[in-house]
C-alpha positions as CSV (number, residue, x, y, z in Angstrom):
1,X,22.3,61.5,55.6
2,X,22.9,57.5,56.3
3,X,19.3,56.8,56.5
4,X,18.5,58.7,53.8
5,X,20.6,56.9,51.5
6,X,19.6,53.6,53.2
7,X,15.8,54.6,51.8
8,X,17.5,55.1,48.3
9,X,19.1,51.9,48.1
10,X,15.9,50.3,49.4
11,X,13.9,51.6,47.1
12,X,15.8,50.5,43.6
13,X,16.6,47.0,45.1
14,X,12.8,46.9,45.7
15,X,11.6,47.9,42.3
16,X,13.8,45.5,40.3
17,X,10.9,43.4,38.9
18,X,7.9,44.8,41.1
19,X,8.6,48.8,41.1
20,X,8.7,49.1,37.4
21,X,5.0,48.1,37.2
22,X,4.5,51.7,39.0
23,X,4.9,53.8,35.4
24,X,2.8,51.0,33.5
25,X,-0.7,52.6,32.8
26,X,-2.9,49.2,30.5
27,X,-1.8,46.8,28.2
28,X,-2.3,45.8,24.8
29,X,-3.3,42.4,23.7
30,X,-3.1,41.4,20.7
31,X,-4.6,37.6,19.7
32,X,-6.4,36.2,17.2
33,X,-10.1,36.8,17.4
34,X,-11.7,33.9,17.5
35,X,-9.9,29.6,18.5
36,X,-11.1,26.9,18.4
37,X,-12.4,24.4,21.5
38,X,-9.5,21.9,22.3
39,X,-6.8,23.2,20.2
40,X,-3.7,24.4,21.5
41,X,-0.6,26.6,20.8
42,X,-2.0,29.8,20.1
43,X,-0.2,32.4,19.8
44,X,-0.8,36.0,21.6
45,X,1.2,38.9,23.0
46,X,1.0,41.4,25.7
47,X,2.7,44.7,25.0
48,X,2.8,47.2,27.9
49,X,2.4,50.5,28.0
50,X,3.0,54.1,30.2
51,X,0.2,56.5,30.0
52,X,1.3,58.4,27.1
53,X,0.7,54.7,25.0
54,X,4.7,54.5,24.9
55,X,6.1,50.8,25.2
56,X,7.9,50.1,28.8
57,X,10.1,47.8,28.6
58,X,10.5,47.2,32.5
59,X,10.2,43.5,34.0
60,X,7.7,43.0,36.3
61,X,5.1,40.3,36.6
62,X,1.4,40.1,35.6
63,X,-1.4,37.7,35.9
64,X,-4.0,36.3,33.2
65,X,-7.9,36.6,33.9
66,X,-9.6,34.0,32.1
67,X,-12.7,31.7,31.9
68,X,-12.5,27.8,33.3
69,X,-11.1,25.6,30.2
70,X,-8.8,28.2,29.3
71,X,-5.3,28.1,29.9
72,X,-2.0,30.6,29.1
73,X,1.6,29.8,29.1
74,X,4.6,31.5,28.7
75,X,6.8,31.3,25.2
76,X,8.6,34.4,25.8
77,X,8.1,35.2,29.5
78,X,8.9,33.0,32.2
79,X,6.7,32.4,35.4
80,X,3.5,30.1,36.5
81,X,-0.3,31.3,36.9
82,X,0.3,31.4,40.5
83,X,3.3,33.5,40.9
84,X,3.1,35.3,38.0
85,X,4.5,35.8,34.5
86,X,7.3,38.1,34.1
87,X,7.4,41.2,31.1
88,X,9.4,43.5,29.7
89,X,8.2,45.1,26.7
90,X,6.0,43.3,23.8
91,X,6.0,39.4,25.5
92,X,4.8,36.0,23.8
93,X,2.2,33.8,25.3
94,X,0.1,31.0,23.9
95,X,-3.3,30.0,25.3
96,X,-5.3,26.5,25.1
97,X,-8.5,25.3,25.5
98,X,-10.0,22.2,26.7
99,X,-13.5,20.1,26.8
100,X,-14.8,22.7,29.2
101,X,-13.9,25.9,27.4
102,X,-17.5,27.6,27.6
103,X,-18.5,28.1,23.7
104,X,-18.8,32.0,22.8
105,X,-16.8,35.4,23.7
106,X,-14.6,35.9,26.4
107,X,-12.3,38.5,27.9
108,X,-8.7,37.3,27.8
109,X,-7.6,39.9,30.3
110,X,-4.5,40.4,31.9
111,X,-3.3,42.8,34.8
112,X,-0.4,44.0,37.0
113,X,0.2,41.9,39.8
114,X,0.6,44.2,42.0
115,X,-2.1,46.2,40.9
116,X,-5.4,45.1,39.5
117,X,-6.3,48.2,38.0
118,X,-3.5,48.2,35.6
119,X,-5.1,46.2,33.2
120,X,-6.0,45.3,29.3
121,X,-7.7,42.5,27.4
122,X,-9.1,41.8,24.1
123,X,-12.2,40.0,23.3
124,X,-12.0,36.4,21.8
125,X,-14.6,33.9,20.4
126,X,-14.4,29.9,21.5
127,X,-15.5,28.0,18.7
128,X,-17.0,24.2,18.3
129,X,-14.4,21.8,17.5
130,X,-14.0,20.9,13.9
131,X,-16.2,18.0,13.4
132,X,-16.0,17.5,9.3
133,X,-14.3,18.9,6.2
134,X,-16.4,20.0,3.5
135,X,-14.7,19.5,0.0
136,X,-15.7,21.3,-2.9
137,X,-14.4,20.8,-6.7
138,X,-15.2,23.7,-9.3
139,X,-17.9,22.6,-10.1
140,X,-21.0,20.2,-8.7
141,X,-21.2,17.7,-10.0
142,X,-18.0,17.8,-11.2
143,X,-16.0,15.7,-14.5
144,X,-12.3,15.4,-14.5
145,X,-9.6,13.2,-16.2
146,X,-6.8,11.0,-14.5
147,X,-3.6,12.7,-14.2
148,X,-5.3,16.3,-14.7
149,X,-5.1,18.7,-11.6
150,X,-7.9,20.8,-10.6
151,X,-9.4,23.2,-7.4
152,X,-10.4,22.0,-4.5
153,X,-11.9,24.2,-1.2
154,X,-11.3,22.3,2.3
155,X,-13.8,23.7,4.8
156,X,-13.3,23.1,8.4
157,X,-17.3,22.6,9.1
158,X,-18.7,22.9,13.3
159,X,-21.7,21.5,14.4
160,X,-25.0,22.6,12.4
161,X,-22.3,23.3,9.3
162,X,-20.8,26.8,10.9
163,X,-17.5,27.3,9.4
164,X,-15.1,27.3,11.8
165,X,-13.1,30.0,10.9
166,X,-10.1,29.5,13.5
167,X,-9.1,26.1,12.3
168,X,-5.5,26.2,11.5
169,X,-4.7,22.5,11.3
170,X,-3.4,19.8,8.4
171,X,-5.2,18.2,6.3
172,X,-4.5,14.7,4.8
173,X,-6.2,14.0,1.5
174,X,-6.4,10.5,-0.3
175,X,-8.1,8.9,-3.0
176,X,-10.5,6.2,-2.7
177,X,-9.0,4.8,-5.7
178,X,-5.7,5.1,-6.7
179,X,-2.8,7.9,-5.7
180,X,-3.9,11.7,-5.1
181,X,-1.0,13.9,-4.9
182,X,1.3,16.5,-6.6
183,X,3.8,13.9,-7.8
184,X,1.9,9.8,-9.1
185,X,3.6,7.5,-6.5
186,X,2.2,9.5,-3.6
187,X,-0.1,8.2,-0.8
188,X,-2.0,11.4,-0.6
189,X,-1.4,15.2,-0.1
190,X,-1.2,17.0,2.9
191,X,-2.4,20.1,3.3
192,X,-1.0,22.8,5.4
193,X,-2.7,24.3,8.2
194,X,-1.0,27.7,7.0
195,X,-3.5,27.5,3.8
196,X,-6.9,27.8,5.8
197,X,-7.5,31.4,5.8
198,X,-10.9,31.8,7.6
199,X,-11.3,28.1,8.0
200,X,-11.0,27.5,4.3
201,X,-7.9,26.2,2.2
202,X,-7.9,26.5,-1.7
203,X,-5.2,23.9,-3.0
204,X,-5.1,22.0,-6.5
205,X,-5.1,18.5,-6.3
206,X,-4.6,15.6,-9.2
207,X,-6.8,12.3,-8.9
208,X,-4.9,9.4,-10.4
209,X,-6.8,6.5,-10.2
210,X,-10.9,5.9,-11.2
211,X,-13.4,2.9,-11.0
212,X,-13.0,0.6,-13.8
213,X,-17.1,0.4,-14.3
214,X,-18.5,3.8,-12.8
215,X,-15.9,5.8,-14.0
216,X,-16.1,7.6,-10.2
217,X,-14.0,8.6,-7.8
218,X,-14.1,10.5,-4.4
219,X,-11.4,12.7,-2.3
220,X,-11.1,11.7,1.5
221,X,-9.6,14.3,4.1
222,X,-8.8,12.9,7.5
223,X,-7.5,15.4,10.2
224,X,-4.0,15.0,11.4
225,X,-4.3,16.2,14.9
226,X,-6.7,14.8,17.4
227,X,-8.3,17.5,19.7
228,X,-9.1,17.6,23.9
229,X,-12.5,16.1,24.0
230,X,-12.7,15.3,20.6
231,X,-13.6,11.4,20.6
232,X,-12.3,10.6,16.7
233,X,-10.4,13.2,14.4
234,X,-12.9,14.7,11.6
235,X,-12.9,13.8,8.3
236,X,-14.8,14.6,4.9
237,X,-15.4,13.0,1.7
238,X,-16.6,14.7,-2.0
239,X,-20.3,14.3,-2.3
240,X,-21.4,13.8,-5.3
241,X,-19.0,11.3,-6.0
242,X,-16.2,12.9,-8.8
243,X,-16.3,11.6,-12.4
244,X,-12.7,10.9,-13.3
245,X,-12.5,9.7,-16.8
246,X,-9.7,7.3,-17.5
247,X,-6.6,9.1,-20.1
248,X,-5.9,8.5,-23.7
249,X,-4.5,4.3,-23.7
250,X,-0.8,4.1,-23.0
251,X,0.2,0.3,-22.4
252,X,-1.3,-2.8,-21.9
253,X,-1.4,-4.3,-18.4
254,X,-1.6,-8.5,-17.9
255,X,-3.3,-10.4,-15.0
256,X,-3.4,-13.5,-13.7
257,X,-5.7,-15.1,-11.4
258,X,-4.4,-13.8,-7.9
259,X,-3.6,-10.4,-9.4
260,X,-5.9,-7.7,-9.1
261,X,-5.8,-4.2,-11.0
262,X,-5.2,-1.4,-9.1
263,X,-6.3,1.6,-11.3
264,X,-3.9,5.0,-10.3
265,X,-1.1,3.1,-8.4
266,X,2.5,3.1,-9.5
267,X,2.4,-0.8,-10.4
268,X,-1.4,-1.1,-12.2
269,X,-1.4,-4.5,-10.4
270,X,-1.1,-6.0,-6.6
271,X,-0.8,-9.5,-5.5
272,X,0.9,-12.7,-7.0
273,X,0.0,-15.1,-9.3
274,X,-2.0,-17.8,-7.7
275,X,-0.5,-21.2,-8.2
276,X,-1.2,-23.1,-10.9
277,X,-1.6,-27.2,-11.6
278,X,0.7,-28.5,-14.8
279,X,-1.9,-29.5,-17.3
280,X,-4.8,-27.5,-15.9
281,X,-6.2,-24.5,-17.8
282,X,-5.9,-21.3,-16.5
283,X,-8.9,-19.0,-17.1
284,X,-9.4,-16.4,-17.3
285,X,-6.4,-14.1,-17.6
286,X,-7.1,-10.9,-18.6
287,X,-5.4,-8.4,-20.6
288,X,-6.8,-4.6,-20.2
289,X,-5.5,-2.0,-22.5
290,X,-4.9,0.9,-20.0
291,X,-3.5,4.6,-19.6
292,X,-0.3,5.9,-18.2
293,X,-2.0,5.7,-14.9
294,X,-2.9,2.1,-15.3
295,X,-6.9,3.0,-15.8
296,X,-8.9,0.5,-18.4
297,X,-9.4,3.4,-21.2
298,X,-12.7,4.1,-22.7
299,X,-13.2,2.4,-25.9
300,X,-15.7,5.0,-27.1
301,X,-13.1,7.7,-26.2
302,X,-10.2,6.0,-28.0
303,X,-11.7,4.4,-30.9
304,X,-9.2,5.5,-33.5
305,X,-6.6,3.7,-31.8
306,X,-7.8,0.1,-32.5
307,X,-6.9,-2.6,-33.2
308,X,-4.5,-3.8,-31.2
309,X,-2.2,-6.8,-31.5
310,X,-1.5,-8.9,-28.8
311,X,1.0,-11.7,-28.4
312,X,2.1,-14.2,-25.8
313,X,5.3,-15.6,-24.6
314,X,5.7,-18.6,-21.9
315,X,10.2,-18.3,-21.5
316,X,9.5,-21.9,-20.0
317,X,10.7,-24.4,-22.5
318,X,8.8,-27.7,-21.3
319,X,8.0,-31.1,-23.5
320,X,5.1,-30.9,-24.5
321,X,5.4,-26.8,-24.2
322,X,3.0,-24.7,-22.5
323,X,0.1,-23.6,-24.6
324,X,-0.3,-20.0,-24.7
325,X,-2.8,-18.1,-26.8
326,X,-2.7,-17.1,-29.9
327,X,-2.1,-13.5,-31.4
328,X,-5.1,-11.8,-30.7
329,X,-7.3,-8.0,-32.0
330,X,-8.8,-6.2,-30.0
331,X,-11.3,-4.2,-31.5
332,X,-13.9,-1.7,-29.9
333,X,-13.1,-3.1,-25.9
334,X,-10.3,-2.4,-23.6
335,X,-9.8,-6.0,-22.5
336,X,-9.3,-9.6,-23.5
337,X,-9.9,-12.8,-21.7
338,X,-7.4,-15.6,-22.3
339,X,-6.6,-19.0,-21.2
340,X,-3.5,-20.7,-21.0
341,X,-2.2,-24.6,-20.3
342,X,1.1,-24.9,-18.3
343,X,2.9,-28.4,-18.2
344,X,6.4,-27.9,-16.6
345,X,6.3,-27.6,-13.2
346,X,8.4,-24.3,-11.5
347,X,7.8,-20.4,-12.4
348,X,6.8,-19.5,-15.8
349,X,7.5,-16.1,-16.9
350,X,4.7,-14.7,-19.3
351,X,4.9,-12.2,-21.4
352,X,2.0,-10.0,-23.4
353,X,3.4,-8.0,-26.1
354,X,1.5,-5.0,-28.0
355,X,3.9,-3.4,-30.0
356,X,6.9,-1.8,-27.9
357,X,4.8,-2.4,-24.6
358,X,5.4,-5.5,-22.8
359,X,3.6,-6.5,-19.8
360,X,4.3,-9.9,-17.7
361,X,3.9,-12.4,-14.8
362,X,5.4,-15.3,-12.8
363,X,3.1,-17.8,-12.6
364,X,4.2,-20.7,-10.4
365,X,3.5,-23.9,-11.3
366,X,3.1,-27.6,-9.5
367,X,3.1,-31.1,-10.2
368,X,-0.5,-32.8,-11.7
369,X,-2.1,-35.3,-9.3
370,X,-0.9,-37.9,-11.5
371,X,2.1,-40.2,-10.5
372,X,4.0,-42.6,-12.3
373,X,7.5,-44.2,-12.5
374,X,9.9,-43.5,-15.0
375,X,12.5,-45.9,-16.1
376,X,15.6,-44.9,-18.2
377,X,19.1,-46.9,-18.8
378,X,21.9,-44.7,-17.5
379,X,23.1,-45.3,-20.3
380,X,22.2,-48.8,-21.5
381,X,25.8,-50.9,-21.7
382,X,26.6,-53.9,-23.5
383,X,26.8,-56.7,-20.8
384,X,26.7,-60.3,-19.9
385,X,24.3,-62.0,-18.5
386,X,26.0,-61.3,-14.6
387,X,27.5,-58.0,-14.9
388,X,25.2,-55.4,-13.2
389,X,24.1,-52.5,-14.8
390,X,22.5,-48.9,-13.6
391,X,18.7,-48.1,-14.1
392,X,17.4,-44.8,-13.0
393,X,13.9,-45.3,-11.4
394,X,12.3,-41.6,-10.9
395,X,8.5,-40.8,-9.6
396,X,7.1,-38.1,-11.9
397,X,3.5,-36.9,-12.8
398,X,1.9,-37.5,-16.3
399,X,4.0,-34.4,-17.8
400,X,7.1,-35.9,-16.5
401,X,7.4,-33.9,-13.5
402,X,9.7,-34.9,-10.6
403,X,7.6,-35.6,-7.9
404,X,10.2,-34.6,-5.5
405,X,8.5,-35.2,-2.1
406,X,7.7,-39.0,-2.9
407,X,9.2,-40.9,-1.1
408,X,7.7,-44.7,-1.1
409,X,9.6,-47.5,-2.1
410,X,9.1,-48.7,-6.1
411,X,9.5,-52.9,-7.2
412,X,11.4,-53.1,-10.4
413,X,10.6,-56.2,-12.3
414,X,11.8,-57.7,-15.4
415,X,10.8,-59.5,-18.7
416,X,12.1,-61.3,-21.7
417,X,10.1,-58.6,-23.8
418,X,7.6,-61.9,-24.4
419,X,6.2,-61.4,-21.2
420,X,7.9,-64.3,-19.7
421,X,9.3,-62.8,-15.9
422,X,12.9,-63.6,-15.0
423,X,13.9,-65.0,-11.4
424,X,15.5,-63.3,-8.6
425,X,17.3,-60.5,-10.3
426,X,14.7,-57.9,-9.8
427,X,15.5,-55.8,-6.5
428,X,13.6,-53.9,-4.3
429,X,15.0,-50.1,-4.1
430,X,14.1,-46.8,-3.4
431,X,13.6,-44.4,-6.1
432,X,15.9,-42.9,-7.8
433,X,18.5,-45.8,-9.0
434,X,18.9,-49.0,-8.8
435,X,21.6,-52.0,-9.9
436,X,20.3,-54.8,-12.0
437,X,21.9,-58.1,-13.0
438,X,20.6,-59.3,-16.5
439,X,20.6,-62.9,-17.1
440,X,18.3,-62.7,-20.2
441,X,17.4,-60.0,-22.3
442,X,15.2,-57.8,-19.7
443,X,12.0,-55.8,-19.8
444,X,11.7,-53.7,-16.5
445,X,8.8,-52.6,-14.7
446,X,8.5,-50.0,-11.9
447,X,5.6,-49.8,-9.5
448,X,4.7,-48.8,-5.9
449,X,5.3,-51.7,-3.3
450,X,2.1,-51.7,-1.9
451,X,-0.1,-51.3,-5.2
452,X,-0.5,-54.9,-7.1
453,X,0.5,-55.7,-10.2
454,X,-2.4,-55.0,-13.1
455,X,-4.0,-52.1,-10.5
456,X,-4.2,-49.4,-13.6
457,X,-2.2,-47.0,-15.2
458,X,-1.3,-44.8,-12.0
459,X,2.3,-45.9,-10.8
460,X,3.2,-48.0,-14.1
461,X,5.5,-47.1,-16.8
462,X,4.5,-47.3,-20.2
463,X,5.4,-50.0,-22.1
464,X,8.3,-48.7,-24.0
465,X,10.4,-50.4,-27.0
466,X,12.5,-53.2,-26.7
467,X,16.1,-52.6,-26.0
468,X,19.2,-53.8,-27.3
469,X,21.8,-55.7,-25.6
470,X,24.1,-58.3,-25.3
471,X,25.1,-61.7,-24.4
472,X,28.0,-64.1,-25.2
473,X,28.1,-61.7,-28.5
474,X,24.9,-62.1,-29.9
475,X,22.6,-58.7,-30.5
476,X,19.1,-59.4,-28.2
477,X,16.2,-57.1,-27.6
478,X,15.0,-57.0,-23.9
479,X,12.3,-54.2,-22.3
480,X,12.8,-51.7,-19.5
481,X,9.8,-50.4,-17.1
């Protein structure tokens, strides 16, 4: 009686995970029928059963029969390849493939461990890898309008143009020109790997942006994830290219040199205005009348909109001012080509009106190559001949223009406004002031130490009036330079 109940005992400890298999008669697999070479994290189950097709929910371990290249692990059972993966009832695994998965069918089989004619399988096709996307518009060739949405097929395409109906992937679409997405603003549009049904995803998708001249545009798709032997992810572009005509006008858009248009994007415009020289004339600037996505409009297309009024605002107050163009029509074109004349030196803000719609630029602004000193009482007092006085010497350019990086050394000299020069009361200083003793009534000139008197116009004052001042109470007239 003790050594029968010694077999007992032996017996259940023996079967915990390996005795079970005993009542299991095949399994079922159940996996998708055909993956794709290199890709990764499929999904299958095994499910086994007792010889009246009932579920058995025992643990006990199995192994996995499969070709080289192809590899299972466990999501719901536990285990290694070696050892064995443990089951008890309907278990998750996922299988991979590599660069050396054999193209074509394959029995992915798996058995009892302990017993290798306890078995099932189910029969499953390696495809190519993805090596292009195919993408299709309603129709070929195809016309649409910025901001309107419209179909689009993605095909996965294999080698030789087979559909490869197991990819499951995302997609990332972008335009060539401009934004493509559900919402303007967006980068591009991703498209779910959950939408390919049979290798093929039917989406809508809104192009934004077109060429200013061709009036075309074309949809790139760029795969996300990069396979196992796959040297570069696939991608695809429309061919034919899309016609995208531009919207009904909306606003005006204005451009400097440095700024180029960007048809589809959320600004219309990208860079900065290049810098400009005071006095020089800036050509051209451009004006395009353009629709809510910032696309040059077709004139043929919008002709009962014309004409259109544009005016132009420098908010730079500068003596003389800045020249900016005049109010200008537009008639049967959807762009005009100005010039304009800066003179003050820092950022100018300019501004091209058409109604309610503004558009604008900073345009920065530098000195002119040409230099001169400035001389101005500060203020002019009533003196005698030996009390100094204050003269403010300053470098500037022909539009009176701080040159603020000079940094040379001027001569101040002095006249009796006959041209007669006074003695030793002229000093030597850097700019910007200086002290002066008057002994006579004075005419002052500025110029660079090292340039020689009579040596042109560059670095010399203007003559300017004569000035009034004083001495032992009598009104005299005397020049400063």
């Amino acid at each position: 009686m003790r050594t029968l109940r010694r077999f007992v005992l032996g017996l259940l400890f023996t079967t915990g995970a390996g005795a079970a298999h005993a009542v299991v008669d095949h399994y079922i697999v159940t996996a998708p029928l055909a993956i794709m070479k290199g890709d990764s994290g499929i999904n299958f189950t095994v499910d086994p059963r007792d010889a009246a097709n009932l579920p058995d929910l025992s643990s006990h371990r199995v192994l996995f029969v499969v070709p080289p290249g192809v590899t299972v692990e466990g999501a719901g059972g536990t285990g290694d390849p070696v050892n064995g993966w443990i089951v008890a009832g309907l278990t998750n695994f996922t299988v991979r493939t590599n660069a050396v998965a054999p193209v074509g069918f394959f029995d992915l089989r798996v058995r009892d461990k302990n017993d290798a004619n306890v078995f099932g399988f189910q029969s499953v096709q390696i495809e190519p890898t993805v090596v292009s996307f195919e993408l299709v518009p309603p129709l070929v060739p195809f016309t649409g309008m910025a901001g309107v949405g419209f179909n689009l097929q993605v095909r996965a395409v294999g080698p030789g143009g087979v559909t490869i109906t197991s990819f499951r992937d995302d997609v990332l679409l972008s335009a060539q020109i401009g934004d493509l997405s559900i919402t303007v603003g967006g980068a591009g549009q991703l498209v779910s790997g959950a939408t390919f049904i049979n290798g093929v995803a039917s989406i809508v998708v809104t192009l934004f942006g077109t060429n200013p001249v061709t009036r075309q545009n074309n949809i790139l798709a760029n795969q996300v994830e990069t396979y196992a032997g796959q040297a570069v992810p696939a991608t695809g572009i429309t061919s034919p290219p899309l016609t995208i005509d531009p919207n009904v006008y909306d606003h005006i858009l204005l451009r400097f040199p440095g700024e180029t248009l960007t048809p589809g994007t959320g600004a219309g415009k990208t860079g900065a205005a290049a810098t400009q020289v005071a006095g020089a004339g800036i050509n051209p600037v451009f004006v395009d009348l353009v629709d809510q996505w910032h696309n040059p409009i077709n004139p043929a297309a919008n002709a009962g909109i014309y004409p259109f009024n544009i005016n132009y605002v420098s908010f730079f107050a500068g003596v003389p001012p800045d020249t900016v163009p005049l109010p200008s029509v537009l008639v049967n074109t959807n762009q005009a080509n100005v010039s304009f004349v800066m003179r003050v030196a820092g950022n100018h803000l300019i501004q091209a009106t058409a109604g309610v719609e503004v558009s604008q630029s900073i345009v920065p602004v530098v000195n002119s190559a040409g230099f001169r000193f400035k001389v101005t009482p500060d203020p002019m007092p009533n003196s005698d001949a030996v009390t100094p006085f204050i003269i403010t010497v300053e470098a500037v350019d022909i539009f009176d223009n701080p040159l603020v990086a000079y940094n040379g050394t001027a001569l101040v000299t002095a006249d009796n406004c006959a041209g007669a020069p006074f003695g030793n009361n002229t000093p030597r200083h850097r700019p910007r002031r200086a002290h002066a003793r008057r002994s006579k009534h004075h005419h002052f000139r500025g110029r660079p130490v090292d340039q020689p008197a009579g040596a042109g116009v560059q670095g010399v004052e203007p003559h300017p009036p004569c000035l009034c001042g004083r001495r032992g109470g009598l009104k005299r007239q005397f020049h400063l330079f």
